[in-house]
C-alpha positions as a printed NumPy array, in Angstrom:
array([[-14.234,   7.881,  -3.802],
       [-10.756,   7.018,  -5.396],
       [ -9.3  ,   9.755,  -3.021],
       [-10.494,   7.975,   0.565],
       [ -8.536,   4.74 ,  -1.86 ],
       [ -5.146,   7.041,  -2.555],
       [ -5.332,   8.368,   0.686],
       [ -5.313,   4.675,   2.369],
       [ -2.105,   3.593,   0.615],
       [ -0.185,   6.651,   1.233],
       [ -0.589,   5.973,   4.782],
       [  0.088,   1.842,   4.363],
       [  3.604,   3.478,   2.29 ],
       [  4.061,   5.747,   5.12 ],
       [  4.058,   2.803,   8.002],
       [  6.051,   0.543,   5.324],
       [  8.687,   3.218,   5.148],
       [  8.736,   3.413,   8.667],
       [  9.845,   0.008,   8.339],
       [ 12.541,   0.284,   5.591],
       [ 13.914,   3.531,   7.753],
       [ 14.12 ,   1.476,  10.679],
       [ 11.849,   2.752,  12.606],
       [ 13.233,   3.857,  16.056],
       [ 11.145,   2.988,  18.965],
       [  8.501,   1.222,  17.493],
       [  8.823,  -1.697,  15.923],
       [  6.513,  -2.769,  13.288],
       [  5.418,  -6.173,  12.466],
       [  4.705,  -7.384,   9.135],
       [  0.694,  -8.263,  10.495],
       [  0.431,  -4.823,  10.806],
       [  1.798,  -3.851,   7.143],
       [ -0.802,  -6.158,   5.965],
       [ -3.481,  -4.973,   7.769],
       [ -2.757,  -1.774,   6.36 ],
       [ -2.764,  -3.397,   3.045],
       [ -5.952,  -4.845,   3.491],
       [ -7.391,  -1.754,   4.689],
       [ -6.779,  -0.141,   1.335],
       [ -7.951,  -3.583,  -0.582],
       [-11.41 ,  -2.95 ,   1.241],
       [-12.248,   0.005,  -0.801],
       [-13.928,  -0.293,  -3.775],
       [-12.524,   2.51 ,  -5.042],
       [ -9.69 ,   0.505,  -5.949],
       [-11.242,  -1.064,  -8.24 ],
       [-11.984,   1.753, -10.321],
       [ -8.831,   2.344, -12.056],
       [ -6.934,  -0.555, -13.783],
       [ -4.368,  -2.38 , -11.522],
       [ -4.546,  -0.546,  -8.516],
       [ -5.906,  -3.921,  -6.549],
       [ -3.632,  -5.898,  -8.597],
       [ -0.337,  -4.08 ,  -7.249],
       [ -2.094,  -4.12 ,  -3.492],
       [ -2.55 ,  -7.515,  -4.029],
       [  0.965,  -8.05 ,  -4.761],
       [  2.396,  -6.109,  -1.997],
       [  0.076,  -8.129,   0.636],
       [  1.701, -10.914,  -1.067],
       [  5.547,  -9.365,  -0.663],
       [  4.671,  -8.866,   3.12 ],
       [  3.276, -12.62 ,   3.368],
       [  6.408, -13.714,   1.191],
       [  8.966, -11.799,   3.778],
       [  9.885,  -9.449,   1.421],
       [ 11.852,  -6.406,   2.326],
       [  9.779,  -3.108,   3.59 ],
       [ 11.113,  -1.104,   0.076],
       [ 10.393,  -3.629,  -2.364],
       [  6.651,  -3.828,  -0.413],
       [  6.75 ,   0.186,  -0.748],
       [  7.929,   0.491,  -4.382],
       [  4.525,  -2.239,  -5.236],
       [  2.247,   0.241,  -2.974],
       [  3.921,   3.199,  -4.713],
       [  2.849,   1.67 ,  -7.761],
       [ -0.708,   1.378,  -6.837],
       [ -0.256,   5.066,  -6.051],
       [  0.712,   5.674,  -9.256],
       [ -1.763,   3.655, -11.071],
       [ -4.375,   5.978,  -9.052],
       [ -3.118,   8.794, -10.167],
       [ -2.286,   7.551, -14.05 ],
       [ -6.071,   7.081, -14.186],
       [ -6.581,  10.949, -12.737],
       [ -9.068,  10.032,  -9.985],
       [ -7.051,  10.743,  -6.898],
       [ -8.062,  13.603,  -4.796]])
């Protein structure tokens, strides 16, 4: 459901602010921000609530346009948002 969805892009926000924090030891590469991107665009629960995919699509876009980590996390916080504007998250 639209929870497994919300539950996806909190953890693609959590490895993209990992990014924007600078994360210590481990270092991060933008294939793996996608991938968790695209892990969340997979579900079709994003699909259920109006613009959710749209503002995934746009930060797997950011990351592919070398974009800076917080401007990918504000578009994923977004989708977030979106999720819960439409009251399905869980």
């Amino acid at each position: 459901m639209a929870g497994r969805a919300a539950e996806r892009i909190r953890k693609a926000i959590a490895l993209v602010n990992s990014v924007a924090d600078g994360a210590g030891d481990e270092d991060i590469t933008p294939t793996e921000m996608a991938e968790a991107i695209r892990d969340c665009l997979e579900l079709s629960d994003v699909d259920q609530v109006a613009n959710v995919r749209r503002y995934l699509g746009e930060a797997l876009d950011a990351v592919s346009d070398g974009m800076p980590a917080d401007f990918v996390a504000m578009t994923l916080y977004a989708a977030l948002g979106a999720l819960r504007e439409g009251g399905t998250t869980g």
